[in-house]
VEXDREN-2710 file (C-alpha; in Angstrom, 1 decimal):
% VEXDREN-2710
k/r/px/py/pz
1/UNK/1.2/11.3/17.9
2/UNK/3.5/9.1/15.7
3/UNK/3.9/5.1/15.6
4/UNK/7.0/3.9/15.3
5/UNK/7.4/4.8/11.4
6/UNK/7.2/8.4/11.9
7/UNK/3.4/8.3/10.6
8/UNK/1.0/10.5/12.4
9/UNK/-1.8/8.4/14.3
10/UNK/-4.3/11.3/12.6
11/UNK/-3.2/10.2/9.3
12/UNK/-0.7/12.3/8.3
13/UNK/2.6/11.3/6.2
14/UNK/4.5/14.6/7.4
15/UNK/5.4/13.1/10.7
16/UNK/9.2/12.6/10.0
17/UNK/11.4/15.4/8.7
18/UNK/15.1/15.1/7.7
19/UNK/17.9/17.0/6.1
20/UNK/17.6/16.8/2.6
21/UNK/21.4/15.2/2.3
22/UNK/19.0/12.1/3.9
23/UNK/16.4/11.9/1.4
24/UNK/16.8/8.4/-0.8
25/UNK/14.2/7.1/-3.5
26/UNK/12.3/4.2/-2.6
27/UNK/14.5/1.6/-4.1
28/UNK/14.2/1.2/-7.6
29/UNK/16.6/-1.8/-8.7
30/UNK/15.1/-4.4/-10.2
31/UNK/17.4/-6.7/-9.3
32/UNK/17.3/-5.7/-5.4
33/UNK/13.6/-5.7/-6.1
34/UNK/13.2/-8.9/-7.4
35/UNK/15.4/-10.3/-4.6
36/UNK/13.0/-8.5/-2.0
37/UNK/10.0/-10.4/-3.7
38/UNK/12.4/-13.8/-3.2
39/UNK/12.7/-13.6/0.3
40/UNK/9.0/-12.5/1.1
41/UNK/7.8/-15.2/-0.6
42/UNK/10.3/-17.6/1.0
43/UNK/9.3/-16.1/4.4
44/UNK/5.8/-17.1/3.6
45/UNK/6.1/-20.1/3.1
46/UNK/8.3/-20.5/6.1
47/UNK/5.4/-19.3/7.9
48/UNK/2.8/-22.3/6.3
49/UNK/0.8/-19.5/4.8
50/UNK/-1.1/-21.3/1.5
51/UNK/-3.5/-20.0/-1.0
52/UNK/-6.9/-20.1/-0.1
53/UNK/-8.5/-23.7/-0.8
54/UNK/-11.2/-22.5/-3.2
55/UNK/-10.5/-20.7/-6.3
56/UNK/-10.0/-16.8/-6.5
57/UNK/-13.0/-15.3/-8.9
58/UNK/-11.8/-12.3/-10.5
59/UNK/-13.1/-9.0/-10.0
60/UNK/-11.4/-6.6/-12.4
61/UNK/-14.4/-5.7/-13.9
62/UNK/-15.8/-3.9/-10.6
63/UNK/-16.5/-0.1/-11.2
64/UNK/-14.1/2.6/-9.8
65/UNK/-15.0/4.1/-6.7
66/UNK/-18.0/7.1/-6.8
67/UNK/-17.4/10.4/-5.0
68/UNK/-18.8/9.5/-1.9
69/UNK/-17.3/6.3/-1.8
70/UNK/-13.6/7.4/-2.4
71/UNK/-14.1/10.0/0.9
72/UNK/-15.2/7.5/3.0
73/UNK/-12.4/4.5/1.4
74/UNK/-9.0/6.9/0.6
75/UNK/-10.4/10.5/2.0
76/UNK/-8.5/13.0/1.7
77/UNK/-5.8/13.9/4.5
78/UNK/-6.4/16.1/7.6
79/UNK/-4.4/19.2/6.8
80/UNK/-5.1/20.5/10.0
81/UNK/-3.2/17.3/11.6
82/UNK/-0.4/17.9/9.0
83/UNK/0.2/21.3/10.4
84/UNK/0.2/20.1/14.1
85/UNK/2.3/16.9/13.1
86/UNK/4.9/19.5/11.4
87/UNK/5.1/22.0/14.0
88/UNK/5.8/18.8/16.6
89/UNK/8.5/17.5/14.9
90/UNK/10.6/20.7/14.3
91/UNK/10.4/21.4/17.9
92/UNK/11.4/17.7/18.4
93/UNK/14.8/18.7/16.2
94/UNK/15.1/21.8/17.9
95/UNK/15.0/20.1/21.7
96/UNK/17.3/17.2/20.5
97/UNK/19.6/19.6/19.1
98/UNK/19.1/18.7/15.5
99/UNK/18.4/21.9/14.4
100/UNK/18.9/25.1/15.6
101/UNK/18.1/27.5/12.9
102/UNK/15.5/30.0/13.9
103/UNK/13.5/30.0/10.2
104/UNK/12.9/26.3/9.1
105/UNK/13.4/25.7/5.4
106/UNK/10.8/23.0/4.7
107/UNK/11.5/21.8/0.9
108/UNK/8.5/19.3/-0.6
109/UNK/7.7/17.7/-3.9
110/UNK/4.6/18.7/-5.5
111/UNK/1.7/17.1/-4.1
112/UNK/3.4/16.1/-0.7
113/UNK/0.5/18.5/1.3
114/UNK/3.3/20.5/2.7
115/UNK/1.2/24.1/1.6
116/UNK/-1.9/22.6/2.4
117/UNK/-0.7/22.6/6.2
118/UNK/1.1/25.4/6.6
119/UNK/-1.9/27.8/5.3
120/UNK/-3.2/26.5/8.1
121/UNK/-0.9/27.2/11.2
122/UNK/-2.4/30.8/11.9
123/UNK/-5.6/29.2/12.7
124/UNK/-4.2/26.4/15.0
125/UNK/-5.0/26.8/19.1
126/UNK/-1.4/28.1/20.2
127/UNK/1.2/25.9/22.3
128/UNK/4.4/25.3/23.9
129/UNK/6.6/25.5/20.7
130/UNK/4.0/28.8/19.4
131/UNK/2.6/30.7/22.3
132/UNK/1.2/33.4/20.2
133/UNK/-0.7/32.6/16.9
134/UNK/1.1/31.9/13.5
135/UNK/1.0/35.2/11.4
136/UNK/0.9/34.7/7.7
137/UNK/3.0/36.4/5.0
138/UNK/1.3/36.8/2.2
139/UNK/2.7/37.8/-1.5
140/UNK/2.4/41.0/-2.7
141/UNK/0.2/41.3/-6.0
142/UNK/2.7/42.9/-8.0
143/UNK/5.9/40.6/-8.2
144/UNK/8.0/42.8/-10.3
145/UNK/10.2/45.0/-8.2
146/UNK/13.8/46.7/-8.0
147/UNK/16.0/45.3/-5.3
148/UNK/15.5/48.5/-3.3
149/UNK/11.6/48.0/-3.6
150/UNK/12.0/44.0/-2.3
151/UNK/14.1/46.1/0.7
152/UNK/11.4/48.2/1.3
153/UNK/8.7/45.4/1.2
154/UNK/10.1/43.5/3.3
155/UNK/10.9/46.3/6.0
156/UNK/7.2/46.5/6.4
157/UNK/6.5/42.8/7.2
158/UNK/6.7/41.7/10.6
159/UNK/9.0/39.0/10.5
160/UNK/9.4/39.0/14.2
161/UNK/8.6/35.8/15.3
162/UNK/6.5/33.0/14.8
163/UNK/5.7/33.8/10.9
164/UNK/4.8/31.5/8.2
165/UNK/5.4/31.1/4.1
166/UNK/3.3/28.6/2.9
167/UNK/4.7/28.7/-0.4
168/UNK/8.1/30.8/-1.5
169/UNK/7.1/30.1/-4.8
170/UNK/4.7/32.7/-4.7
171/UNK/6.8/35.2/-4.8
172/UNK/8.7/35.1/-7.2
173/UNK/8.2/35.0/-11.3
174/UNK/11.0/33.5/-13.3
175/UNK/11.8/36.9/-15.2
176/UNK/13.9/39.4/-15.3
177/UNK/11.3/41.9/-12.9
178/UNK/10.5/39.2/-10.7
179/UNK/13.7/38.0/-9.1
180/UNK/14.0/40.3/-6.0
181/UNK/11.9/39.8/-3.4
182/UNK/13.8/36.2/-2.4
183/UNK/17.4/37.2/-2.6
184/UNK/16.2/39.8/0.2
185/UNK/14.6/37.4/2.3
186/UNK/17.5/34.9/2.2
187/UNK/19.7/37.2/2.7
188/UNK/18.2/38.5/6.0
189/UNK/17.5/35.0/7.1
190/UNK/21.7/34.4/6.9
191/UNK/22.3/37.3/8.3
192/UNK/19.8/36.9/11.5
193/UNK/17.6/39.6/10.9
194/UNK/14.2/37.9/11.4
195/UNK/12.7/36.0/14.2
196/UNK/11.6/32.7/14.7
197/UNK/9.4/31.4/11.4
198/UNK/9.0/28.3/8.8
199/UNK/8.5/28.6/5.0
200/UNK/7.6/26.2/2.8
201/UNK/9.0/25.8/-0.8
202/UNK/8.4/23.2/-3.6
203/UNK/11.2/20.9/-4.6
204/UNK/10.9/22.7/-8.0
205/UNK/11.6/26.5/-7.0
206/UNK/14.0/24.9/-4.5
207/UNK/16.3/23.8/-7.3
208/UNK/15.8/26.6/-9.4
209/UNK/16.7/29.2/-6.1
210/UNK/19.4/26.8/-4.3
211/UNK/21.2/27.0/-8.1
212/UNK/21.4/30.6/-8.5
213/UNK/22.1/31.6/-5.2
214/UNK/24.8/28.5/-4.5
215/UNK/26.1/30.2/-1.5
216/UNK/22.8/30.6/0.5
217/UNK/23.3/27.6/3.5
218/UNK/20.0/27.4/4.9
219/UNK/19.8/23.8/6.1
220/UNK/16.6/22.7/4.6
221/UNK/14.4/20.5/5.9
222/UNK/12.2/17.3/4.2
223/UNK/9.5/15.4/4.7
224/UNK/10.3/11.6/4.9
225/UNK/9.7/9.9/1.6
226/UNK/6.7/7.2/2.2
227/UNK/7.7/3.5/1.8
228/UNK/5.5/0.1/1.0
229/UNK/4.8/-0.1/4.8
230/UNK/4.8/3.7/6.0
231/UNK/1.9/4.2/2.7
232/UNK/0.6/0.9/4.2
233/UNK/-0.3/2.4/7.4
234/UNK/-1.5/5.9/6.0
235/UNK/-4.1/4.4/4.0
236/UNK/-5.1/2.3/6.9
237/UNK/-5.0/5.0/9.3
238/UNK/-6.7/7.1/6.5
239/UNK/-9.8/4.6/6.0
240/UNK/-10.1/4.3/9.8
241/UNK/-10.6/8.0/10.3
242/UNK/-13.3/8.0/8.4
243/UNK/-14.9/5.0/8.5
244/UNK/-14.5/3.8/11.9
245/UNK/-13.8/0.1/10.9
246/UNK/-10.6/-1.6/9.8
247/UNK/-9.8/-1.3/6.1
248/UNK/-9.6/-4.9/4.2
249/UNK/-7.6/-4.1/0.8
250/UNK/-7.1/-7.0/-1.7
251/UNK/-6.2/-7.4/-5.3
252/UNK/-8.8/-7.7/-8.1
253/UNK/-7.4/-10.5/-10.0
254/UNK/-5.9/-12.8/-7.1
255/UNK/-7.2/-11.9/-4.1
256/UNK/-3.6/-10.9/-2.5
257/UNK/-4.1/-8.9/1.0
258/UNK/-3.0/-5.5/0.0
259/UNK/-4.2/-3.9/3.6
260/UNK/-4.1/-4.7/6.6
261/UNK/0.0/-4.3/6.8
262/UNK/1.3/-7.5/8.8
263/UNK/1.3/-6.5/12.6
264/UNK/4.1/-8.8/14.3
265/UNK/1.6/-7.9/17.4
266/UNK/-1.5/-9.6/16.1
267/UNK/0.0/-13.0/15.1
268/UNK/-1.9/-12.9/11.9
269/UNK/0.1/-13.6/8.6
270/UNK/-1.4/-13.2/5.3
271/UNK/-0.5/-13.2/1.8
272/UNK/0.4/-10.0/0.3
273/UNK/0.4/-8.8/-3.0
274/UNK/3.4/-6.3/-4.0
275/UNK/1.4/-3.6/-4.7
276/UNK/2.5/-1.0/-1.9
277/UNK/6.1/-1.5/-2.9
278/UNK/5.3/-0.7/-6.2
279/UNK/2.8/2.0/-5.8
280/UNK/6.1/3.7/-3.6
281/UNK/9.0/3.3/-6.3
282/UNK/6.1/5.0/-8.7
283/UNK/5.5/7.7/-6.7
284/UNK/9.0/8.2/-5.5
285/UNK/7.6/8.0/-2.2
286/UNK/5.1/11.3/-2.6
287/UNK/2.0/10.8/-0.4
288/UNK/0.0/13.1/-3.1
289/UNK/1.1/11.2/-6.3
290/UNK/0.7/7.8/-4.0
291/UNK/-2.8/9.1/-3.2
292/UNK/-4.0/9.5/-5.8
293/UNK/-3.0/6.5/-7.5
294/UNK/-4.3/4.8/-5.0
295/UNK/-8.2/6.1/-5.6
296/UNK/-7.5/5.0/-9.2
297/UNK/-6.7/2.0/-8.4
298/UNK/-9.6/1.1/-5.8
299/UNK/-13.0/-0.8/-6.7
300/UNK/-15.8/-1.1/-4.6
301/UNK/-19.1/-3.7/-5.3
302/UNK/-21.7/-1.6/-6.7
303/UNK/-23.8/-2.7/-3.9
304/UNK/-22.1/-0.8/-1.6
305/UNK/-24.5/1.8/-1.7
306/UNK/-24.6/4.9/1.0
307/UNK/-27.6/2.7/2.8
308/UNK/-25.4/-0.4/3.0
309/UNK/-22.8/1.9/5.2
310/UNK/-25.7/3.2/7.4
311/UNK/-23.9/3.4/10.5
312/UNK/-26.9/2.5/12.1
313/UNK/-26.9/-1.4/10.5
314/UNK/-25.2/-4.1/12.1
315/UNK/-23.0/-4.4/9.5
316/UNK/-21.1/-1.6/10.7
317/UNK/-18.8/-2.9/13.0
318/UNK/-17.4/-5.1/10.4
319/UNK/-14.3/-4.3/8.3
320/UNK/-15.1/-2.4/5.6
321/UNK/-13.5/-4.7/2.1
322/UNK/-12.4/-3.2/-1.4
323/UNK/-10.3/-4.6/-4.6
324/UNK/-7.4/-2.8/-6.1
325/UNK/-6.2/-3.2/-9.4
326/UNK/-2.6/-3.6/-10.4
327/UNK/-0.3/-1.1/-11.6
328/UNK/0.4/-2.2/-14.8
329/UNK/-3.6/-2.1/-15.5
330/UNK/-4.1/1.3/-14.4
331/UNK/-4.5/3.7/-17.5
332/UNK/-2.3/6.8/-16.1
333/UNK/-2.1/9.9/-17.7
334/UNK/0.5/10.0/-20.7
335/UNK/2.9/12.8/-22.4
336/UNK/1.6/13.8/-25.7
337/UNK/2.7/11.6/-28.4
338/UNK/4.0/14.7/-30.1
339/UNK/6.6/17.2/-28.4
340/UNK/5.9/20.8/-28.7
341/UNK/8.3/23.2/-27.5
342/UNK/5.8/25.1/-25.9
343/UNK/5.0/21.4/-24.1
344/UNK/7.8/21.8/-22.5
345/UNK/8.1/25.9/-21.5
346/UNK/4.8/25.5/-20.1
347/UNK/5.0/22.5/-17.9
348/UNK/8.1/23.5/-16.5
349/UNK/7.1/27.2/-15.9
350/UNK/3.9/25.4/-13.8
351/UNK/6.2/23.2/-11.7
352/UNK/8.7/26.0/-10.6
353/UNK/5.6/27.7/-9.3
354/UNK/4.0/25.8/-8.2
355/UNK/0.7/26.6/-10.8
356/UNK/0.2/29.9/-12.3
357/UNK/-2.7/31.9/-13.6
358/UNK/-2.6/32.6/-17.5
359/UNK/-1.4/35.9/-17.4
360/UNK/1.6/34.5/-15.3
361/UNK/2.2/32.1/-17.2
362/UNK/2.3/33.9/-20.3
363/UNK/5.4/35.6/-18.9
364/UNK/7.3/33.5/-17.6
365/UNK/6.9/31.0/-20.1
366/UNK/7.1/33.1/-22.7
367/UNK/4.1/31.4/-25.0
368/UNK/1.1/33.5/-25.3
369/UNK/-2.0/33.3/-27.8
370/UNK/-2.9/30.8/-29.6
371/UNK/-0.1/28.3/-29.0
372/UNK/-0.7/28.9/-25.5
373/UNK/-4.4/28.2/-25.3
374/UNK/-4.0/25.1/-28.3
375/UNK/-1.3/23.4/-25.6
376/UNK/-3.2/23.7/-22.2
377/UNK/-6.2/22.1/-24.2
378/UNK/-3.9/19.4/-25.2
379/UNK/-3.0/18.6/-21.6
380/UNK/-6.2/19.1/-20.0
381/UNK/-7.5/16.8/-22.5
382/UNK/-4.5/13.9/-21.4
383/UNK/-5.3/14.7/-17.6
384/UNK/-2.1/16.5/-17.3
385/UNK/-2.7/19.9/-15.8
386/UNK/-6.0/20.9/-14.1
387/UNK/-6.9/25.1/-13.8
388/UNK/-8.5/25.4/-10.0
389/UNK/-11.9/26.5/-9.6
390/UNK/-11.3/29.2/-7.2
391/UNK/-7.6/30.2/-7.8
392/UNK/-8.0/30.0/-11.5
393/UNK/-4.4/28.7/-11.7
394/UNK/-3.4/25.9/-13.5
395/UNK/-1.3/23.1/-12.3
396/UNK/-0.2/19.9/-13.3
397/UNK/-2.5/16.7/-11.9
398/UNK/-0.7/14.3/-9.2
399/UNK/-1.9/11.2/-11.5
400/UNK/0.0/13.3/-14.5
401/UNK/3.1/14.3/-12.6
402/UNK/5.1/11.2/-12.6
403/UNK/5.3/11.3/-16.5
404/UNK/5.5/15.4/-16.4
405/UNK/8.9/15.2/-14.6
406/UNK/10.2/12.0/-16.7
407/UNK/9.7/14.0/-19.9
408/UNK/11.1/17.1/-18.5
409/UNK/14.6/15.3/-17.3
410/UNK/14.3/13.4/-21.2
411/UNK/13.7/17.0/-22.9
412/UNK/17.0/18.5/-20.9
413/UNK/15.0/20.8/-18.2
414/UNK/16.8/20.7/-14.8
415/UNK/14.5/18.6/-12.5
416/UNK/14.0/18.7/-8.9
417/UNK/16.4/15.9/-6.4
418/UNK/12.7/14.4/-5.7
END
C-alpha cells in the first residue's frame, strides 16, 4: 500500500519505479534553491506562523543516538515490505501497459536496498502476479569461464519462470576470464529464451555492462529517487513502525520542525527547517545514503533511557521528540588528503561489484600485497569501506559514498548516471 508519493505505508522507499530516461537529481541549483527557501518562507508568513515567544535553548551538545535508541528512532527498513512493494509495482506497469518485458531489469544505486529485497522474494507467501515461489539464481563460485562454459552454465539453470538475480554484479569479475557469463544471459533475455523473472543490478555494473554491450535494449527499470517530502514521510513512517507513536523531529540549534511533514489534512502549519531538502540534494535522493545520514545526524536526551520508553508507562502514547543537527555540522567521512593510485583501482573495483572479498579484489584491481592491505587500512580508518562480518567482503560505507563517487568522477573513472 502506497500514499500518494509512491512511498510504501510499511516504510519502504521502493514504491515507485520508472524508466531510467525518467530519473532526475533532486535539484541542485543554488539559485533555484535559494528561490525555493524564498517562497517557503514567504508562505509562512502568509500563513501567521511566528517564532515561538520564548527563546530557543540550544541543544547541539546532546549525545548521538545509542544502538537501541537509533532502532527504535531511524530503524532500519523492512526488506521483506521492499520486496512486496517491488513485486506490486511491476505488475502495476505490466497491467497498465507500461512494461511488457518478461525479465525486469531493475538498476539501483548502492545503498538503495534494492538486493536487500530481492534476496528475499523466494521466501515471500506466493500471489496473483507469482503463483509459484520465487526461485533464486545463484552465482557460480568459479567466475572465470569460456563463452562456451557461460552456455553450458546457463543451460542448466532453470530460467523458466518466475526467477530472481538479486545482484548481476555477482557474476561477473572485471577481467579478462570473468566476462562471460553476462553477455549469455543478455543475450537470451533479447532473444526470448527465458521466462518470466527480475534481476537486480547496481547502477555501477550497470554502466560498466550497458557501455560494452551498447546494443543490448533491455528497458531498465529505477527506483524513484527520494525528495525532501517523500524522505519526510519514510522517516516518519519508519519511526512509527517501530515506535507506535508519532515522530517529532526538530533542529538542535533553532528548534525548526524537521518532522512531522506539513499535512494540508491536519490544518497544522509549523515552521520547518530545510534540512530534508538538503539531506536529499546530498544523497542524490538514495534512501541508504539519506539513512544513514540521517542516524548521524539525530540526538536524543540522555534520559531517554530504555525504561523511559516502557510501553507500559503513560508516557507512551505521547509522540516520541529528538534534535537533529545540521548538515554543515555533521563530520562525514572524507577522501584521503593524499591520492594513491591504488585509492582509486580499489574503490572503483568495490563499486562495480558491488564489494568484493580480497582475493577478488586483488584481481580485478590489480593491487595486491602490501599496497593493498596499507590502502584498505587507510580507508577503514576514514570510515570509507567497511569488510562484512559474515561475507568477509569489503564495501564502501553509505556515510563514505557521497565523497567515494565525487573523487572517482574528479580522478577521471566513469561514474554511474546516479
Amino acid at each position: 500500500m502506497k500514499d500518494e508519493n509512491g512511498a510504501d505505508s510499511e516504510g519502504s522507499p521502493l514504491g515507485q519505479l520508472i524508466t531510467m530516461e525518467s530519473w532526475r537529481v533532486p535539484e541542485t541549483s543554488v539559485r533555484r534553491t535559494v528561490k525555493g527557501a524564498i517562497r517557503h518562507l514567504m508562505a509562512q508568513l502568509r500563513q501567521g506562523i511566528t517564532p515561538e515567544e520564548e527563546p530557543f535553548q540550544s541543544l547541539d551538545d546532546l549525545p548521538v543516538l545509542s544502538e537501541w535508541q537509533r532502532e527504535r528512532i531511524a530503524p532500519y527498513p523492512d526488506f521483506f515490505a521492499q520486496a512486496r512493494t517491488l513485486v506490486a509495482s511491476l505488475e502495476t506497469l505490466r497491467t497498465t501497459g507500461a512494461f511488457n518485458r518478461d525479465v525486469a531489469l531493475i538498476v539501483a544505486p548502492p545503498f538503495s536496498g534494492l538486493r536487500e529485497s530481492l534476496v528475499r522474494l523466494p521466501t515471500l507467501e506466493p500471489s496473483e502476479a507469482a503463483p509459484a515461489p520465487w526461485r533464486l539464481v545463484a552465482p557460480p563460485e568459479d567466475l572465470c569461464m569460456t563463452q562456451a562454459q557461460a552456455r553450458q552454465w546457463w543451460d542448466e539453470q532453470d530460467l523458466s519462470g518466475d526467477w530472481v538475480i538479486p545482484e548481476l554484479g555477482d557474476f561477473w569479475l572485471r577481467h579478462p576470464a570473468g566476462l562471460a557469463l553476462i553477455p549469455e544471459l543478455l543475450s537470451r533475455m533479447a532473444a526470448g529464451e527465458t521466462g518470466q523473472g527480475i534481476i537486480g543490478c547496481s547502477s555501477w555494473c550497470w554502466q560498466f555492462w550497458s557501455r560494452y554491450l551498447p546494443d543490448a535494449h533491455l528497458g531498465p527499470l529505477t527506483p524513484a529517487p527520494l525528495d525532501a517530502e517523500r524522505l519526510g514521510r519514510w522517516f516518519g513512517n519508519l519511526a512509527a513502525l517501530r515506535e507506535h507513536r508519532p515522530l517529532v523531529a526538530r533542529m538542535a540549534d533553532d528548534g525548526l520542525y524537521v518532522l512531522p511533514i506539513d499535512d494540508p489534512d491536519d490544518g497544522v502549519r509549523r515552521k520547518h527547517a530545510g534540512f530534508l531538502r538538503d539531506l536529499a540534494i546530498a544523497s542524490r535522493g538514495n534512501p541508504g545514503v539519506a539513512l544513514a545520514v540521517w542516524q548521524h545526524a539525530l540526538r536524543a536526551r540522555p534520559e531517554e533511557s530504555a525504561e523511559a520508553d516502557d510501553p507500559t508507562t503513560e508516557e507512551s502514547g505521547k509522540y516520541r521528540e529528538c534534535w537533529v543537527v545540521h548538515m554543515d555540522q555533521l563530520s562525514l567521512p572524507t577522501m584521503l588528503q593524499s591520492y594513491d593510485r591504488a585509492i582509486g583501482f580499489i574503490l572503483h573495483a568495490l563499486l562495480l561489484h558491488d564489494g568484493l572479498d580480497q582475493e577478488r579484489l586483488e584481481m580485478v584491481s590489480g593491487v595486491k600485497g602490501a599496497p593493498l592491505q596499507l590502502a584498505l587500512s587507510r580507508l577503514v580508518r576514514a570510515d570509507i569501506i567497511e569488510r562484512g562480518d559474515a561475507s568477509g567482503h569489503w564495501r564502501v560505507t553509505p556515510l563514505g559514498y557521497p565523497t567515494v563517487r565525487r573523487h572517482l568522477m574528479s580522478w577521471g573513472y566513469p561514474v554511474d548516471d546516479f
